[in-house]
Every structure is written in structure tokens, then in C-alpha cells.
C-alpha positions as CSV (number, residue, x, y, z in Angstrom):
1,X,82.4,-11.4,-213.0
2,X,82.2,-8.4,-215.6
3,X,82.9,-9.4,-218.9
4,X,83.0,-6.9,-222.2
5,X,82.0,-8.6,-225.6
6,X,82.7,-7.1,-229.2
7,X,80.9,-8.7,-231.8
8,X,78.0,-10.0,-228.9
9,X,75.4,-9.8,-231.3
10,X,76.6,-12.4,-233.8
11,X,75.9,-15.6,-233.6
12,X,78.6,-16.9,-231.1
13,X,78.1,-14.0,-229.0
14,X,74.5,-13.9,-228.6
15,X,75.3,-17.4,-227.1
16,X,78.1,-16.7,-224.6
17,X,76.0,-13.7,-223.9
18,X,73.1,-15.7,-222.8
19,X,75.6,-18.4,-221.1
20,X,77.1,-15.1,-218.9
21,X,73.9,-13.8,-217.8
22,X,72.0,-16.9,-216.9
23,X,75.0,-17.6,-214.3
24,X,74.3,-14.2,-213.3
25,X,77.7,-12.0,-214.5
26,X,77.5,-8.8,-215.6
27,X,77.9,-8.3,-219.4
28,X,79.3,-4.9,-221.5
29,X,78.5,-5.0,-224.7
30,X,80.2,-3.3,-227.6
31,X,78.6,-2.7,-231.0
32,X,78.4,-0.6,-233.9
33,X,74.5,-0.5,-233.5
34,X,73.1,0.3,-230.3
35,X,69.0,-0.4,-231.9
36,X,70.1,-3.7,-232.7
37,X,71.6,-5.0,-229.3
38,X,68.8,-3.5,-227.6
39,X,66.7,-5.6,-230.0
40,X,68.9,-8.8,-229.0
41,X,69.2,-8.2,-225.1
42,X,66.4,-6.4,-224.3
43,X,66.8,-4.9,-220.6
44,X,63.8,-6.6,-219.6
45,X,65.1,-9.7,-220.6
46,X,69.1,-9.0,-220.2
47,X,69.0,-6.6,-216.7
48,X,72.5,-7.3,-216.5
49,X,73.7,-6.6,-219.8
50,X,75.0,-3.3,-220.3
51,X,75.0,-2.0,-223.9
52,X,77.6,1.2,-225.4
53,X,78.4,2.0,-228.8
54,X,82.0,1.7,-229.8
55,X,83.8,2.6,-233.2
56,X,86.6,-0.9,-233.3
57,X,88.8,0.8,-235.7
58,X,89.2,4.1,-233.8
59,X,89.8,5.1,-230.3
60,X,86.9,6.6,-228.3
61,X,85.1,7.2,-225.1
62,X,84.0,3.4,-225.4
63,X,87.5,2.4,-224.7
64,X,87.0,3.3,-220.7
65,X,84.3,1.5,-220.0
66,X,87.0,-1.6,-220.5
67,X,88.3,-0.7,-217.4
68,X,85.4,-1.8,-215.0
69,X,85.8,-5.1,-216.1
70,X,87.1,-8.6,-215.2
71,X,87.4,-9.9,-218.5
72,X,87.4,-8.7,-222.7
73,X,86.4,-11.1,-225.3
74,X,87.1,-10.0,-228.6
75,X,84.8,-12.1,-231.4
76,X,84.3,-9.0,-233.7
77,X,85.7,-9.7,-237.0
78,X,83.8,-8.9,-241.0
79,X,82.5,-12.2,-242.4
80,X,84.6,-13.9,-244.7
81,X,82.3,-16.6,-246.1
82,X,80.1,-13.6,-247.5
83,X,80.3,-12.5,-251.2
84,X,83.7,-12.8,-253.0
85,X,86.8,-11.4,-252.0
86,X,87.1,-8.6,-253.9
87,X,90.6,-6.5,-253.0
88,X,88.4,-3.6,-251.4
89,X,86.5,-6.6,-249.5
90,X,90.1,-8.5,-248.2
91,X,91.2,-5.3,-246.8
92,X,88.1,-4.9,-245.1
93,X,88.4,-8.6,-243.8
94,X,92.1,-7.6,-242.3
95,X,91.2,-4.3,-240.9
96,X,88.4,-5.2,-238.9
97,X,90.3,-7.7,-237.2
98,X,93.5,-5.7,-236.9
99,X,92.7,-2.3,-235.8
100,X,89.6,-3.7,-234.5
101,X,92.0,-5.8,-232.4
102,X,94.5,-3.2,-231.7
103,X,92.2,-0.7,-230.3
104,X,91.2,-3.6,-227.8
105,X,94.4,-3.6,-226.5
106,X,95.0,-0.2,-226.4
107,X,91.7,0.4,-224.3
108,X,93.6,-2.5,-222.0
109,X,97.0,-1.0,-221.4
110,X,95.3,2.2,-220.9
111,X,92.7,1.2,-218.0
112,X,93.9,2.2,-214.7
113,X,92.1,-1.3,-213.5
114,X,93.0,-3.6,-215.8
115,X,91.5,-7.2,-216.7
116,X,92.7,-9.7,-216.0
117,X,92.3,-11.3,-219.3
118,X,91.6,-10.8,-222.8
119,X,90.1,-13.9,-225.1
120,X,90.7,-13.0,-228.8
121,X,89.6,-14.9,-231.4
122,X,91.0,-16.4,-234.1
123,X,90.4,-18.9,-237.0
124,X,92.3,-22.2,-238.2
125,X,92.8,-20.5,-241.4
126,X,95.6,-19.7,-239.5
127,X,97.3,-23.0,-240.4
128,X,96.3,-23.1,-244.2
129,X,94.7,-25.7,-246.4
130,X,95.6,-29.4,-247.0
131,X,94.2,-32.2,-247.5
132,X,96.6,-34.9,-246.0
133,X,98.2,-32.7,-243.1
134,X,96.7,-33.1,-239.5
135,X,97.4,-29.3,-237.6
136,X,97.1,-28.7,-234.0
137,X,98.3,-25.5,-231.5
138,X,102.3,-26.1,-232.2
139,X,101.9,-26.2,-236.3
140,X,103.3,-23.5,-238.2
141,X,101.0,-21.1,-240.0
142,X,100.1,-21.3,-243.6
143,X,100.8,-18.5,-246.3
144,X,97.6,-18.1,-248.0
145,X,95.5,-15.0,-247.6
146,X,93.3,-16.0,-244.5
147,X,96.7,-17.4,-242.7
148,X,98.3,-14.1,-243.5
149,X,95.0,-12.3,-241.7
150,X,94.7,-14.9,-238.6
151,X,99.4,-13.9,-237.9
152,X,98.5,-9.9,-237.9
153,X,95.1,-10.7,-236.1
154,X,97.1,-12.6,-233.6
155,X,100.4,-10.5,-233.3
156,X,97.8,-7.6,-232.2
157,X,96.5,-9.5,-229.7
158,X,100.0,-10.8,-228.3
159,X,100.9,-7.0,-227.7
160,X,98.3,-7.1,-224.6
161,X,100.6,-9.1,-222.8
162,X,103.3,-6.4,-222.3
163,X,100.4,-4.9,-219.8
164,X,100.8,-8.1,-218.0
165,X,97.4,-9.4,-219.1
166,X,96.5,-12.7,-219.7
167,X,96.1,-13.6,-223.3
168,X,93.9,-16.4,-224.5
169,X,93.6,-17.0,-228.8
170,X,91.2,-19.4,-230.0
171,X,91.5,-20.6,-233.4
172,X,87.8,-21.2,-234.2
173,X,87.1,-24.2,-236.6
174,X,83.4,-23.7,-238.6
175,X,81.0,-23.7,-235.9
176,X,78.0,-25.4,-236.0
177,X,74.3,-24.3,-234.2
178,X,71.1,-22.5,-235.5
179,X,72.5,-19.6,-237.0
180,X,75.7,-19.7,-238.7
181,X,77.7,-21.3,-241.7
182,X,75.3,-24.8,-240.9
183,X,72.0,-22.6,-242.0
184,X,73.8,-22.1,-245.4
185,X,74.8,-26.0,-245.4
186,X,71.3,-27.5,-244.9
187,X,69.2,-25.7,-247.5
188,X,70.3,-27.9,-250.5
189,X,69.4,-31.0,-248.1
190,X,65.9,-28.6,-247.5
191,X,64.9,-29.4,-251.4
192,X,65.9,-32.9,-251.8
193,X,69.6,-31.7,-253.5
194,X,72.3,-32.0,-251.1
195,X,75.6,-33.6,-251.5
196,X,79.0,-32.7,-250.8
197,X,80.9,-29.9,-251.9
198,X,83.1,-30.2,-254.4
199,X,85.7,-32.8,-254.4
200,X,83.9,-34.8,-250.9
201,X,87.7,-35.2,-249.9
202,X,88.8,-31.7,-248.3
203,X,88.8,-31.8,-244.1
204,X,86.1,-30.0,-242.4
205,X,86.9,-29.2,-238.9
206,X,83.8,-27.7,-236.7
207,X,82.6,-27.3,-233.2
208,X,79.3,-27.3,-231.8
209,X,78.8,-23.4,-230.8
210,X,77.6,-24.9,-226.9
211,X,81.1,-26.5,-226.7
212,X,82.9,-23.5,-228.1
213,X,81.4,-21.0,-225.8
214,X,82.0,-23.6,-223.0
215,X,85.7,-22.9,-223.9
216,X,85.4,-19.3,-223.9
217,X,84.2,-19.3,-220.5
218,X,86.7,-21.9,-219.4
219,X,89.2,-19.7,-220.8
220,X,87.9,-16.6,-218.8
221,X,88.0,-18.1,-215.5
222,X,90.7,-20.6,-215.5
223,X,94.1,-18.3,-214.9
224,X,96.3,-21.9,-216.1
225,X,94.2,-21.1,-219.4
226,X,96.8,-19.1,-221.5
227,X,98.2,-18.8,-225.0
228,X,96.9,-20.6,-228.2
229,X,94.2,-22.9,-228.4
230,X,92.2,-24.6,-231.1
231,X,88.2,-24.0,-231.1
232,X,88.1,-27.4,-232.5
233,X,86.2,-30.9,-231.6
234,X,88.0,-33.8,-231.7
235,X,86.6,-35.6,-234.7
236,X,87.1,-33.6,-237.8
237,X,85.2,-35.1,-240.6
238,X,86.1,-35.1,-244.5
239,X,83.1,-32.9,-246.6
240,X,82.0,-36.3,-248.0
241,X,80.9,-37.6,-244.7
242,X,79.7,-34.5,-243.3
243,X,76.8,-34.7,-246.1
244,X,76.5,-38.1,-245.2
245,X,75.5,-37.5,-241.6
246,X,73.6,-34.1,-242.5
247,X,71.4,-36.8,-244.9
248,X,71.0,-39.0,-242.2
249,X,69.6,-36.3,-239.6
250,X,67.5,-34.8,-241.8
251,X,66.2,-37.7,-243.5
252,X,67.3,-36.4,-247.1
253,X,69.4,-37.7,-250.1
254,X,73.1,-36.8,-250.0
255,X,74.7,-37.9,-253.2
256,X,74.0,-34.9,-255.4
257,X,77.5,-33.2,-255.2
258,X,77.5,-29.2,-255.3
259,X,80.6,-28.6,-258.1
260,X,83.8,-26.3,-257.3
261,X,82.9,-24.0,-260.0
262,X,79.6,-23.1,-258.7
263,X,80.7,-22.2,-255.3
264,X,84.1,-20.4,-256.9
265,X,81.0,-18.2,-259.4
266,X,79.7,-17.4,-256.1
267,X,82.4,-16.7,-253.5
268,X,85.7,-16.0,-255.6
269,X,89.1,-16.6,-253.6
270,X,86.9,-17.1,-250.7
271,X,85.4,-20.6,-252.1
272,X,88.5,-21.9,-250.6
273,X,87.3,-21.8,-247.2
274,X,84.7,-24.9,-248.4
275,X,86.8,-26.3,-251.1
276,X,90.2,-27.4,-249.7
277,X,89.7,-27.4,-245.5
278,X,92.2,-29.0,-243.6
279,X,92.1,-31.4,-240.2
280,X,92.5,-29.5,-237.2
281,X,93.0,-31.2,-233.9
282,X,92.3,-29.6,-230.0
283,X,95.1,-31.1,-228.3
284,X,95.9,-28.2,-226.0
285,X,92.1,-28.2,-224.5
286,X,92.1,-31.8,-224.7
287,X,95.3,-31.6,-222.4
288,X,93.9,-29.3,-220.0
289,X,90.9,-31.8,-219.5
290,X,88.1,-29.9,-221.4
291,X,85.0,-32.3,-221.7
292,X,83.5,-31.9,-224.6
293,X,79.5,-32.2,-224.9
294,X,79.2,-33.1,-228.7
295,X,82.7,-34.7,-229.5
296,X,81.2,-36.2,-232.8
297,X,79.2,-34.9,-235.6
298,X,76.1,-37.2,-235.6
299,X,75.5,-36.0,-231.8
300,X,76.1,-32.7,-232.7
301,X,74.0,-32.1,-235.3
302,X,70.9,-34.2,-234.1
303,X,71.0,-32.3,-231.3
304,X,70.7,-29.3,-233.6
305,X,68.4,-30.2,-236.4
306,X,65.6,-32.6,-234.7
């Protein structure tokens, strides 16, 4: 299988990346920095990766190399758990995912050989916050600013199936591995000071980054795959018992709470992401018979940390 990947450099795609090559696909990668990738997969390591530039918000020559191959996976997307969301910064958070997205799909309906299937991501800010709602794939969307992003981001994606492609979204929960939102987590637990983060109450729904790109590459070779599907695990935790376990794993003190008002100092609007959470459930992979390797935290994140 041929597979292109925007956003293969981060930390989920290094991963499926690695996942692809040691079953021996072929991998095109997409990214704004060609020095970089080479640093990430280099050829001596990666022979089978494949590395081109490409501009996501504009149309280019990168858009036909789309057309060799099986499969696109779209994870490219700004970072919205970095810095606060200042207007200038939200519109950068919505463009990057919307034309980034839209120029997919236009590299798609114009291939003479099309893939068979595009996996886009999402995020289950796409249902809102709350901290006595449970939300799985049939939930309505929320209104705030990141569920506003996650319908555009979506509805661009959708358009790929007038080309009669195969369309796969996955609403990615806060993924845990080395790298990631977890590194940020575990440094107060590093100096003897973690604790939860403010209130201990608000939902945290995650997924081991092994199980998500498991999912992915369910996704891209199972045709029945198809429509909306939560990145979730099954076992959402509250904040207050995520710090709990962390503690435990790491052998540290847990009680010393981080207060709302330092994170909101820090991130702005985007301190909601950690502060209010909500309890996101996978039924639609749990349907289809996924098997999960780390369905709870405390497996997940030994596996991780020791």
C-alpha cells in the first residue's frame, strides 16, 4: 500500500509512519520543511519513505504526487494547546485545518487515479465541554470555539466524498506517548509538585498513541471502515484520578493541585482544553470489534513511563 501523510513529522505521525514502513508500505510524506523530515526519516533508515514539500493552504505541484497513492491521511493541523489564543492565533488554528484540509481534497478529486480513501482527523472538541454529559459518534456538536473549528474541519473533509472516495474522521481524544500533551503533564510530578488541574472533576478522555495509530491503519485497510469515529479508549478518567495514577507510576505525590488561574495566565481561552474536558466514549470502533491494547490508564501509562 502507498499511503501520503500531512503532518508525518509530528508526534502521531512519526508513529504511524514507522508503523507503515516496518510492514513494508510505501510512505509520501508532505511537509512544510523538507530538512526536518529528512532529519526524522532519514533514507538510510526510511528507504521507503518518500519526502516532497507541499504548501497546505495553497495548491501546488505537491498536489499530484496524491495521485500515486492508495491512501491520504490528513493529521496536519497548528497546535492548539500552545500559547494563548489570541484572535490572530484562532484564525491560524481554523485555517490550517480548513484550507489545509480543502486543498487535500482538491488534490483528490483532481487525480486521474484516485485513493481509495482519505483518513482526516479531527478532535472531540468537536462535541464541547461538560462535566456530566457522556458523548459518543451520534452526539451533536458543541458551540464553543474548538467545536466551531472541528464542523468546518469536518465539512471539508465530507466534500471528498462527492469524488466517490472513502472518508474516514477520527475525533482524536488527548493522546498519550513520549512526546505529546503527557510530556507537559509529568513535569510537575518530575519536582515533587504534581496534582490535578484545577477543579480534579472535568473528564479527560485520551488514547494511547499505539492504539490510535492502530485505528488509523485499521481505517486505511478496512473498506466497512467509514464515516465518524472517536480516537478515544474506553475508560475516560476524571483529571483527579488521572494525577492519581500518574503519582502512582511515577512514584511521586499527587495532591498539590495546579489552580485554574495559573493555567488561564498561561493559555487564555485555550486553558479550556484542560479545565472543563468532557467524557468521550468509542462506541463505533468498539462496534466494529477494534481490540484495544491499553483500554485503561494505569496500563497505558506504565507502559509509557517505566
Amino acid at each position: 500500500m502507498k499511503v501520503a501523510i500531512t503532518g508525518a513529522t509530528g508526534f502521531i505521525g512519526s508513529r504511524l509512519v514507522q508503523r507503515l514502513h516496518a510492514k513494508g508500505d510505501q510512505i509520501v510524506v508532505l511537509t512544510r520543511n523538507i530538512t526536518f523530515a529528512q532529519k526524522v526519516f532519514p533514507s538510510e533508515t526510511f528507504p521507503n519513505v518518500e519526502i516532497f514539500a507541499y504548501t497546505p493552504n495553497t495548491s501546488g505541484s505537491w498536489q499530484s504526487v496524491i495521485a500515486s497513492c492508495d491512501g491520504v491521511v490528513n493529521l496536519a493541523g497548528e497546535p492548539i494547546g500552545e500559547g494563548r489564543w489570541t484572535p490572530e492565533r484562532k484564525q491560524e488554528i481554523l485555517n490550517s485545518r480548513k484550507l489545509g484540509t480543502q486543498k487535500i481534497v482538491e488534490a483528490i478529486t483532481n487525480a486521474n487515479s484516485k485513493p481509495t480513501v482519505l483518513i482526516n482527523a479531527s478532535a472531540i472538541g468537536y462535541y464541547g465541554t461538560s462535566e456530566t454529559a457522556t458523548f459518543d459518534e451520534t452526539s451533536l456538536s458543541g458551540n464553543d470555539f474548538l467545536a466551531q473549528v472541528c464542523q468546518i474541519w469536518e465539512a471539508e473533509a465530507t466534500k471528498v466524498k462527492d469524488a466517490g472516495v472513502r472518508l474516514v474522521i477520527l475525533r482524536f481524544g488527548i493522546v498519550l506517548g513520549n512526546g505529546g500533551a503527557l510530556d507537559k503533564m509529568i513535569t510537575p510530578f518530575k519536582l515533587f509538585a504534581g496534582g490535578p488541574i484545577g477543579s480534579g472533576r472535568q473528564w479527560f478522555s485520551w488514547i494511547h498513541v499505539d492504539d490510535l495509530v492502530s485505528l488509523i491503519l485499521e481505517a486505511l485497510t478496512k473498506p466497512e471502515i467509514e464515516g465518524v469515529y472517536n480516537g478515544t479508549a474506553p475508560n475516560p478518567v476524571r483529571m483527579a484520578d488521572l494525577s492519581q495514577t500518574l503519582g502512582e507510576v511515577m512514584n511521586r505525590p499527587s495532591w498539590l493541585p495546579v489552580p485554574s488561574f495559573a493555567i488561564e495566565a498561561l493559555l487564555g481561552d485555550g486553558a479550556m482544553v484542560v479545565l472543563e474536558g468532557q467524557k468521550v466514549l468509542p462506541k463505533r470502533p468498539l462496534e466494529t470489534g477494534f481490540e484495544y491494547k491499553y483500554p485503561n490508564l494505569q496500563s497505558a501509562l506504565t507502559q509509557i513511563l517505566t
